[in-house]
N, CA, C and O atoms as CSV, one atom per row, in Angstrom:
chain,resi,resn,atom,element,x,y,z
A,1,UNK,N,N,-6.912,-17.128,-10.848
A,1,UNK,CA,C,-6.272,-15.829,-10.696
A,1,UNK,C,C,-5.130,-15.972,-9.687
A,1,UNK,O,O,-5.131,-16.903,-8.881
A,2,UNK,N,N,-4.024,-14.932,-9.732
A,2,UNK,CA,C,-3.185,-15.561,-9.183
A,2,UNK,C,C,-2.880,-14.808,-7.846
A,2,UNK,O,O,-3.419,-13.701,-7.881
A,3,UNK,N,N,-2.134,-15.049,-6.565
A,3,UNK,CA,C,-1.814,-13.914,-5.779
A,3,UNK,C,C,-1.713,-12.437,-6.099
A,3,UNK,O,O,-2.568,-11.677,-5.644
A,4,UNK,N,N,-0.920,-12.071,-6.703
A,4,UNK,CA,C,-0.595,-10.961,-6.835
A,4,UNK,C,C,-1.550,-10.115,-7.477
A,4,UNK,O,O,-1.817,-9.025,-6.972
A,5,UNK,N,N,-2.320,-10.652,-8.972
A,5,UNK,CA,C,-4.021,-9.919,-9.074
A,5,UNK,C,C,-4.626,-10.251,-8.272
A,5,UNK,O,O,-5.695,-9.665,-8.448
A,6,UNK,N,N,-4.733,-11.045,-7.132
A,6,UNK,CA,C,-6.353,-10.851,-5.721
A,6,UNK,C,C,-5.566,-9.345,-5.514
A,6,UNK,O,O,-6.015,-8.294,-5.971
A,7,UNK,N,N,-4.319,-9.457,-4.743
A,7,UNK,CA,C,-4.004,-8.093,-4.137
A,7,UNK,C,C,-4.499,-6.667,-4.438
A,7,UNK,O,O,-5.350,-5.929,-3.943
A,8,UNK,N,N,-3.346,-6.553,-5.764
A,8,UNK,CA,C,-3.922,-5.912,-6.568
A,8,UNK,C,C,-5.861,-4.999,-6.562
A,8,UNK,O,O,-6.269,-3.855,-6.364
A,9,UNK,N,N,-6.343,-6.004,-6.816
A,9,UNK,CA,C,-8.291,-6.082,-6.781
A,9,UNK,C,C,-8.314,-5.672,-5.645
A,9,UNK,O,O,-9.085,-4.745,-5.398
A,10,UNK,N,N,-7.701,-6.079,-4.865
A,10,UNK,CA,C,-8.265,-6.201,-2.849
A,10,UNK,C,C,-7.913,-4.397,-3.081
A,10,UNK,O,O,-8.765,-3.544,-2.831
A,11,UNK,N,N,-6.487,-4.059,-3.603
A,11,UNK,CA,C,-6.027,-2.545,-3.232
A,11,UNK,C,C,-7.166,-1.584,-4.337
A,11,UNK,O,O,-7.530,-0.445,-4.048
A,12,UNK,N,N,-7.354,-1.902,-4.889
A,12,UNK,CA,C,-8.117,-1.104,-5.800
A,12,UNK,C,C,-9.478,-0.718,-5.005
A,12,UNK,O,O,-9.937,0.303,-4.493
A,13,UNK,N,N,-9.953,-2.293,-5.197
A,13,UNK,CA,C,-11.433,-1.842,-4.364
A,13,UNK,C,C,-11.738,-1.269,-3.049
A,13,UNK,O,O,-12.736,-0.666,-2.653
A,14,UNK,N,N,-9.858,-1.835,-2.048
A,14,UNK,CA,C,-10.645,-0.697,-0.750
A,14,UNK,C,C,-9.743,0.626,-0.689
A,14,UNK,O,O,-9.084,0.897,0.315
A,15,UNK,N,N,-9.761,1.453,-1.872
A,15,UNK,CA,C,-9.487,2.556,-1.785
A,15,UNK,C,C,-10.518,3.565,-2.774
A,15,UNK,O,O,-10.561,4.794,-2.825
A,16,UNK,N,N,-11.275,2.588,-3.487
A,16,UNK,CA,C,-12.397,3.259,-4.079
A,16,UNK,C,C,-13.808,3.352,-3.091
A,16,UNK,O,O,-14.701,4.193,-3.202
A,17,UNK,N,N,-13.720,2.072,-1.954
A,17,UNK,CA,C,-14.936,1.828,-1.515
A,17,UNK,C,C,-14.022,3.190,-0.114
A,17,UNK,O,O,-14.800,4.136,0.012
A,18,UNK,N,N,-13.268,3.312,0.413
A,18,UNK,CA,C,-12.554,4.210,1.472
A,18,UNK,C,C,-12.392,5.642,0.895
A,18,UNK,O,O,-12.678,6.576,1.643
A,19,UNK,N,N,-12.138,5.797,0.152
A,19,UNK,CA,C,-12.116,7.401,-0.570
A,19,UNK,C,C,-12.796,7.650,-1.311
A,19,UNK,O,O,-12.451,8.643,-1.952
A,20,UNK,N,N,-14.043,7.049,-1.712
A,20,UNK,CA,C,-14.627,7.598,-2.658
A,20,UNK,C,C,-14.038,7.582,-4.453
A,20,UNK,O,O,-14.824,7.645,-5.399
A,21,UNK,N,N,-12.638,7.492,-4.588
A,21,UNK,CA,C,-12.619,8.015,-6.155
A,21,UNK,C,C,-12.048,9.206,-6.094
A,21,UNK,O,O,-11.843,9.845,-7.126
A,22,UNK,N,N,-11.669,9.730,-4.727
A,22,UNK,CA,C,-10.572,10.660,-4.548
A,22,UNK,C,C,-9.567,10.786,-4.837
A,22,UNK,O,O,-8.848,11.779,-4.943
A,23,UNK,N,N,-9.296,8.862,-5.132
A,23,UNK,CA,C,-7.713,8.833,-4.962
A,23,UNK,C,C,-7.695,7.920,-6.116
A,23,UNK,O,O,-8.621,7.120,-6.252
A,24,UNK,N,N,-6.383,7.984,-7.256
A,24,UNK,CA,C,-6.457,7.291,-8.213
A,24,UNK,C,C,-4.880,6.394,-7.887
A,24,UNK,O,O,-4.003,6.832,-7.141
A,25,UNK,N,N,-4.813,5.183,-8.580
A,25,UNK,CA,C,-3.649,4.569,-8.507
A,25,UNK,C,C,-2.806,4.781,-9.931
A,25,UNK,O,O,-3.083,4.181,-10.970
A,26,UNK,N,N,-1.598,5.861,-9.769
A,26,UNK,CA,C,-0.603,5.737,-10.482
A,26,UNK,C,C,-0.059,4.687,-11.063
A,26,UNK,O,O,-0.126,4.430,-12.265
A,27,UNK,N,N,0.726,3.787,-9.876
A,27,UNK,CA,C,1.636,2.682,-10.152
A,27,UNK,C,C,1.563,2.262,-9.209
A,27,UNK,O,O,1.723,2.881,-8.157
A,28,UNK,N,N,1.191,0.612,-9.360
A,28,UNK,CA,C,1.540,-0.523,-7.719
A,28,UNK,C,C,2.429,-1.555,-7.974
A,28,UNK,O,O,2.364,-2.111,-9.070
A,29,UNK,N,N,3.241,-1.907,-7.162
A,29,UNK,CA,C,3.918,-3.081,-7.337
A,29,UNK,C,C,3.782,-3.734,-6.120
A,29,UNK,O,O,3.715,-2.969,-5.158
A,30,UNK,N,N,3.720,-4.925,-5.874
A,30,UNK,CA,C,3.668,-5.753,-5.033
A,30,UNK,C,C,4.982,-7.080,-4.780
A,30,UNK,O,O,4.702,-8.221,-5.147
A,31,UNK,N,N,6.001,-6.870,-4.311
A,31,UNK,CA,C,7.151,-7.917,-3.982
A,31,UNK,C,C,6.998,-9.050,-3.399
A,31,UNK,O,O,7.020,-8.637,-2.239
A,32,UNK,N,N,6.905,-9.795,-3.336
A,32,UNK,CA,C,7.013,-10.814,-2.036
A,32,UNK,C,C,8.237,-10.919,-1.134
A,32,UNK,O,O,9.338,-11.160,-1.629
A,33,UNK,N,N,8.125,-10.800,-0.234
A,33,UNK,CA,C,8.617,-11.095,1.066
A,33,UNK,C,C,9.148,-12.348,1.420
A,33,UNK,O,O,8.528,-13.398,1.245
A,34,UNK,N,N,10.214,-12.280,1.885
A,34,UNK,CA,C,11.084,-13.542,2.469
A,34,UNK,C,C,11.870,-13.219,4.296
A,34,UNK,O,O,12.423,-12.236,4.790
A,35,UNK,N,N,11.420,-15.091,5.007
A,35,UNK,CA,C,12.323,-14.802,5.958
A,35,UNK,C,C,13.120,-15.667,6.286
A,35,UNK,O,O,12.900,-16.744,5.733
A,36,UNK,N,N,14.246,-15.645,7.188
A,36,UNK,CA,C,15.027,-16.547,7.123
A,36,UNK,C,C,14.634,-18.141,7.753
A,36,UNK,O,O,14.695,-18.116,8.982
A,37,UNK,N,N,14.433,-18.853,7.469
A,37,UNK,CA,C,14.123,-19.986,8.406
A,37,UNK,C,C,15.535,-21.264,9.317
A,37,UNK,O,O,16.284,-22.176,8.968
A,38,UNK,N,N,15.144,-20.453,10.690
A,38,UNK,CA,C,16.659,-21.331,10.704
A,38,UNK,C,C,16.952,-22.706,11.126
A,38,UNK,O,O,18.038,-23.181,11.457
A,39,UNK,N,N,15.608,-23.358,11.046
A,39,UNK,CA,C,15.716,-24.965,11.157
A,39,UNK,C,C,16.549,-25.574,9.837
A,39,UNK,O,O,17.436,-26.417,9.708
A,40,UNK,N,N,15.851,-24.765,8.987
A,40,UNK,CA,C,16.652,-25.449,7.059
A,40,UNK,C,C,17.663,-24.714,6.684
A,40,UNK,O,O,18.451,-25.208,5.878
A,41,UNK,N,N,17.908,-23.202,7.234
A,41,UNK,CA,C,18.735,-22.388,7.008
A,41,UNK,C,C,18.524,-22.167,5.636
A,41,UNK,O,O,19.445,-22.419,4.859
A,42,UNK,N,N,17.727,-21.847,5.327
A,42,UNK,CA,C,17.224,-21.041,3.958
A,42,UNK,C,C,16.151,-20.280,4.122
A,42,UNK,O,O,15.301,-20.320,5.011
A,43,UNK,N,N,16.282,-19.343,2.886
A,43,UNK,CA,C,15.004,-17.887,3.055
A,43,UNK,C,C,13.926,-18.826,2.410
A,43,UNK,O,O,14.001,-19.721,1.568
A,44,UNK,N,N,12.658,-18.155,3.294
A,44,UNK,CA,C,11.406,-19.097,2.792
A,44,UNK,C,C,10.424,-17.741,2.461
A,44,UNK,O,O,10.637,-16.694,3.073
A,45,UNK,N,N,9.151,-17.851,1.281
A,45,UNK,CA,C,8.297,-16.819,1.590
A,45,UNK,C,C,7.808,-17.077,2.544
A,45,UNK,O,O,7.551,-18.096,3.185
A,46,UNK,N,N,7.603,-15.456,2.673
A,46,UNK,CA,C,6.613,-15.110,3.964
A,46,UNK,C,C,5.227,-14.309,3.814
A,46,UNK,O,O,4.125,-14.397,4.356
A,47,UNK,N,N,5.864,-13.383,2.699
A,47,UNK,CA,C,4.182,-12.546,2.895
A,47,UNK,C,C,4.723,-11.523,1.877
A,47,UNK,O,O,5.835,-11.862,1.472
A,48,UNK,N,N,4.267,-10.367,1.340
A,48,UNK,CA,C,4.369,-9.318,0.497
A,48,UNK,C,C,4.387,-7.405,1.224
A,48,UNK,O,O,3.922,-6.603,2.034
A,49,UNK,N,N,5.350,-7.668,0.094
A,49,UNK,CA,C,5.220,-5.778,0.726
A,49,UNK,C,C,4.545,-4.891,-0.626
A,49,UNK,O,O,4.812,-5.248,-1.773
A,50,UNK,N,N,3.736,-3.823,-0.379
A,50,UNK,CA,C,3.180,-3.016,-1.289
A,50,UNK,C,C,3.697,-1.496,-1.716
A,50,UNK,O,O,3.973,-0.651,-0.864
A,51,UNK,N,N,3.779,-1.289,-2.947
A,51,UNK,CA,C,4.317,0.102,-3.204
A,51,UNK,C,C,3.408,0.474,-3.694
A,51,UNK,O,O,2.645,-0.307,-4.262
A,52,UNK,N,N,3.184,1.794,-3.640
A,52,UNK,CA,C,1.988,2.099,-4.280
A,52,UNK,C,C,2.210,4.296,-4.674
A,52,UNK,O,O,2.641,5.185,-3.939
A,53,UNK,N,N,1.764,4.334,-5.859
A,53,UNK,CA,C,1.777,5.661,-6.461
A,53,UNK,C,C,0.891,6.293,-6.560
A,53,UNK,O,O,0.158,5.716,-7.363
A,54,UNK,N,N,0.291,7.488,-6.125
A,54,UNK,CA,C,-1.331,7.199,-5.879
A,54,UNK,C,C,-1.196,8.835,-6.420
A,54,UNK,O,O,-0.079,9.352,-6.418
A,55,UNK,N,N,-2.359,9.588,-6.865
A,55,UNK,CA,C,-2.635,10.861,-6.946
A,55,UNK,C,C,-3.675,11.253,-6.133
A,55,UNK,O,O,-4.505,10.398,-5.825
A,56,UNK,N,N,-3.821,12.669,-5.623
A,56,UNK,CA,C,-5.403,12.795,-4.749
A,56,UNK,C,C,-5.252,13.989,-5.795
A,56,UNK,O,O,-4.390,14.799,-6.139
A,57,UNK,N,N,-7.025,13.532,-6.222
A,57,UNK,CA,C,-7.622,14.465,-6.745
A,57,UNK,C,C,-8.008,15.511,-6.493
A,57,UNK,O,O,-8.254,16.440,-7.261
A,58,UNK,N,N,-8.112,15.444,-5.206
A,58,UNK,CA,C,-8.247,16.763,-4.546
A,58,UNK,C,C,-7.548,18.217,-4.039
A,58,UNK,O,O,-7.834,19.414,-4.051
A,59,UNK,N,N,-6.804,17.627,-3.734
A,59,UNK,CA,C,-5.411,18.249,-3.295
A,59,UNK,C,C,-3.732,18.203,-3.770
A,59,UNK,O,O,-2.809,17.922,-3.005
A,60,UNK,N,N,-3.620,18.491,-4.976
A,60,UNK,CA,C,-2.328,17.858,-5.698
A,60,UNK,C,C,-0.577,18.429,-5.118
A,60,UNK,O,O,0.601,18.072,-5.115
A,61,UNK,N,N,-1.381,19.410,-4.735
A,61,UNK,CA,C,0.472,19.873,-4.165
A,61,UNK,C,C,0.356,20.681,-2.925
A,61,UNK,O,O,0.939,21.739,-3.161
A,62,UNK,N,N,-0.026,20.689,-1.950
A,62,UNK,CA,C,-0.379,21.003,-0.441
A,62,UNK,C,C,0.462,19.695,0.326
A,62,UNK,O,O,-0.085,19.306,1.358
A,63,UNK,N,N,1.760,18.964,-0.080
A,63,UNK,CA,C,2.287,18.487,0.938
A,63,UNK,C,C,3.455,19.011,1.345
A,63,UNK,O,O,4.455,19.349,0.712
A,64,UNK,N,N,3.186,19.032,2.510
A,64,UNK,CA,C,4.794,19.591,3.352
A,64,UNK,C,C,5.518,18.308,3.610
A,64,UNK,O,O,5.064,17.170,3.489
A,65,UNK,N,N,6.793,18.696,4.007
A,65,UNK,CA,C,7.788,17.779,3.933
A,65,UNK,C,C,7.169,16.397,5.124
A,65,UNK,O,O,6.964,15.293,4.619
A,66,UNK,N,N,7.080,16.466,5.675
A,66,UNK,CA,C,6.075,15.833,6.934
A,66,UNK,C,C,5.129,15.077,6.578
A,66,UNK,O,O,4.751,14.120,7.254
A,67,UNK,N,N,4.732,15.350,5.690
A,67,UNK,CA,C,3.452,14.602,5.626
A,67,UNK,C,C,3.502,13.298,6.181
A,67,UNK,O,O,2.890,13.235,7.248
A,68,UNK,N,N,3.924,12.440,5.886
A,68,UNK,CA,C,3.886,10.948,6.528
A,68,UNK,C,C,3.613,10.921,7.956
A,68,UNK,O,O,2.873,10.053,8.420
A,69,UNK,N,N,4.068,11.663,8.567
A,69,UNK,CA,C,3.973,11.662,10.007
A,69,UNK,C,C,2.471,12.502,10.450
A,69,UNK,O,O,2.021,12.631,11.588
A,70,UNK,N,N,2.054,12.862,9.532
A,70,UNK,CA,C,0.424,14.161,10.087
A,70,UNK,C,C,-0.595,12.687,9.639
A,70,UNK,O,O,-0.665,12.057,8.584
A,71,UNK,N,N,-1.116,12.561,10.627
A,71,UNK,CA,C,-2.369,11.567,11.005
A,71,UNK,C,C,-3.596,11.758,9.628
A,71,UNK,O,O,-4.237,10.798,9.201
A,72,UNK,N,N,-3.706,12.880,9.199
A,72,UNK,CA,C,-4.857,13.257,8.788
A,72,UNK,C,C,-4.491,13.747,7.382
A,72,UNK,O,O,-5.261,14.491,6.775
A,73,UNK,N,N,-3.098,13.261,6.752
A,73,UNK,CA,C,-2.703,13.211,5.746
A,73,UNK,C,C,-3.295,11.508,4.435
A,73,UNK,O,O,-3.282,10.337,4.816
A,74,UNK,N,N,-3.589,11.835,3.443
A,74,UNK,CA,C,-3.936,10.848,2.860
A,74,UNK,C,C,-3.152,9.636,2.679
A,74,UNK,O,O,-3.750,8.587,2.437
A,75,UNK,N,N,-1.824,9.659,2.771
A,75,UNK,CA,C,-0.648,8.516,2.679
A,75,UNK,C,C,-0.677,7.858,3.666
A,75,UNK,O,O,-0.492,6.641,3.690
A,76,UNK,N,N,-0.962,8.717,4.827
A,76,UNK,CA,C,-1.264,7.418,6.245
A,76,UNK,C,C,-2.254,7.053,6.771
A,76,UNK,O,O,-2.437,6.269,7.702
A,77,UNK,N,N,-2.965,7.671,6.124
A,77,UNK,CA,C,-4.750,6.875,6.199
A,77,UNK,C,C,-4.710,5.721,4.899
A,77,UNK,O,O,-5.410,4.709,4.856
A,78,UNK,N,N,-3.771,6.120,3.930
A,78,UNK,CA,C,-4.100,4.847,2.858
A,78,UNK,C,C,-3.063,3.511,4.092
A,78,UNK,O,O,-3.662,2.653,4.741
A,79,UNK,N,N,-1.852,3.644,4.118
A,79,UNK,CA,C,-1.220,2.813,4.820
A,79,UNK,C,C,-1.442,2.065,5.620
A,79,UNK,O,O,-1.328,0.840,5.654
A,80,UNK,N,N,-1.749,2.722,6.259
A,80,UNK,CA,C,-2.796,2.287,7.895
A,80,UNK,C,C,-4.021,1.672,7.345
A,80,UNK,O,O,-4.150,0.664,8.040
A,81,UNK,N,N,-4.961,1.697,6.526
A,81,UNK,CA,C,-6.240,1.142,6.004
A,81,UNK,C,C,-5.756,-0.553,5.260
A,81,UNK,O,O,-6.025,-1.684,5.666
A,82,UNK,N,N,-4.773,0.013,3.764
A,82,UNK,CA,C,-4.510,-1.503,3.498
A,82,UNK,C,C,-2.981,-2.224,4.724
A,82,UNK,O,O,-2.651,-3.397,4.553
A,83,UNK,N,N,-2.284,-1.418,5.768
A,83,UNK,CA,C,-2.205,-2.874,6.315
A,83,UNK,C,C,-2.586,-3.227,7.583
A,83,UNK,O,O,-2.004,-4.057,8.280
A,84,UNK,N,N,-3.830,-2.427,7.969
A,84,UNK,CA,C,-4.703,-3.437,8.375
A,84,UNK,C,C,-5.509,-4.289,7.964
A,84,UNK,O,O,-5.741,-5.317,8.600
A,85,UNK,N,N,-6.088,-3.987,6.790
A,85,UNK,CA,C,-7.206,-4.737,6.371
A,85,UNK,C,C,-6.234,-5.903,5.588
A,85,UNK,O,O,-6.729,-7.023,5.718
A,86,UNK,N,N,-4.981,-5.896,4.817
A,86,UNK,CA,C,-4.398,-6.949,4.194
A,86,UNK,C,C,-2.983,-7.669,5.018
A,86,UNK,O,O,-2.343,-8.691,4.771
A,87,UNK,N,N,-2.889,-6.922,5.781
A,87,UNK,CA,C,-1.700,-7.297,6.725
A,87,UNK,C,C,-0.087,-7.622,5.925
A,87,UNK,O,O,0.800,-8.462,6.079
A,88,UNK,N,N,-0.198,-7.044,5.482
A,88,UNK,CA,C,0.748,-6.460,4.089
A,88,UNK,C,C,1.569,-5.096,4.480
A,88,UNK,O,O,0.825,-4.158,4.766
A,89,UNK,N,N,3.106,-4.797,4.548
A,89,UNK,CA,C,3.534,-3.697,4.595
A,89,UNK,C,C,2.903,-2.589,3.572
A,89,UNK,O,O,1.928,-2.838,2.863
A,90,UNK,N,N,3.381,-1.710,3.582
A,90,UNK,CA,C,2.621,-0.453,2.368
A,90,UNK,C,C,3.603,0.695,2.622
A,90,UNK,O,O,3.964,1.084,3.733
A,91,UNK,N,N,4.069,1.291,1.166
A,91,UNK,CA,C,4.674,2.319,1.133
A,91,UNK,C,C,4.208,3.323,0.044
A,91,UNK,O,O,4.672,3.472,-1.086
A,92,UNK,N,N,2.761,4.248,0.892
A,92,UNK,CA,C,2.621,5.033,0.104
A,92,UNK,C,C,3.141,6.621,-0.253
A,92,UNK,O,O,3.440,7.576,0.464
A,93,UNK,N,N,3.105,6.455,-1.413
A,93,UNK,CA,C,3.875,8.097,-2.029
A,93,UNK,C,C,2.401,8.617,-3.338
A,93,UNK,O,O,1.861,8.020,-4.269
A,94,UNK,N,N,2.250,9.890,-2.773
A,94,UNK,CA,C,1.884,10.831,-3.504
A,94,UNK,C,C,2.399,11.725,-4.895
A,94,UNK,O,O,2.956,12.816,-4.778
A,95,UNK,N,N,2.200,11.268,-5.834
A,95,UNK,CA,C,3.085,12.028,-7.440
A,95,UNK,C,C,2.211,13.172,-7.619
A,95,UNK,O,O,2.404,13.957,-8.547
């Protein structure tokens, strides 16, 4: 299996085993990441960034413009959960 399905699996399962099934995944994409290395002077990978489209079942249109910034909003409890646990950027959005 390759990088990008572990991820993938890793994001699925800790947002079913963290929310319950609250939260469904729209659309994910996963990029890889590059940085510059300046011994060779070329971009080398480094690591991956995550996008992610998510719906809450619970609550479908109760966001104010803010949301990202309210602690106790679902986009920054998902964020904060996979990149700590994958150490992976994350940019989640609510559809």
């Amino acid at each position: 299996m390759d990088k990008i399905a572990r991820i993938k699996r890793l994001v699925e399962s800790s947002l079913d085993t963290s929310f319950g099934g609250e939260i469904s995944i729209v659309s994910i994409q996963i990029l890889p990441t590059q940085k510059y290395d300046e011994e060779t002077k070329k971009w080398i990978p480094d690591s991956h960034s995550i996008f992610l489209n998510l719906k809450d079942k619970r609550n479908s249109d109760n966001n104010p413009d803010y949301y990202h910034f309210v602690s106790d909003h679902p986009s920054y409890k998902v964020s904060t959960l996979l990149e700590s646990l994958l150490g992976f950027d994350c940019c989640v959005d609510f559809v």
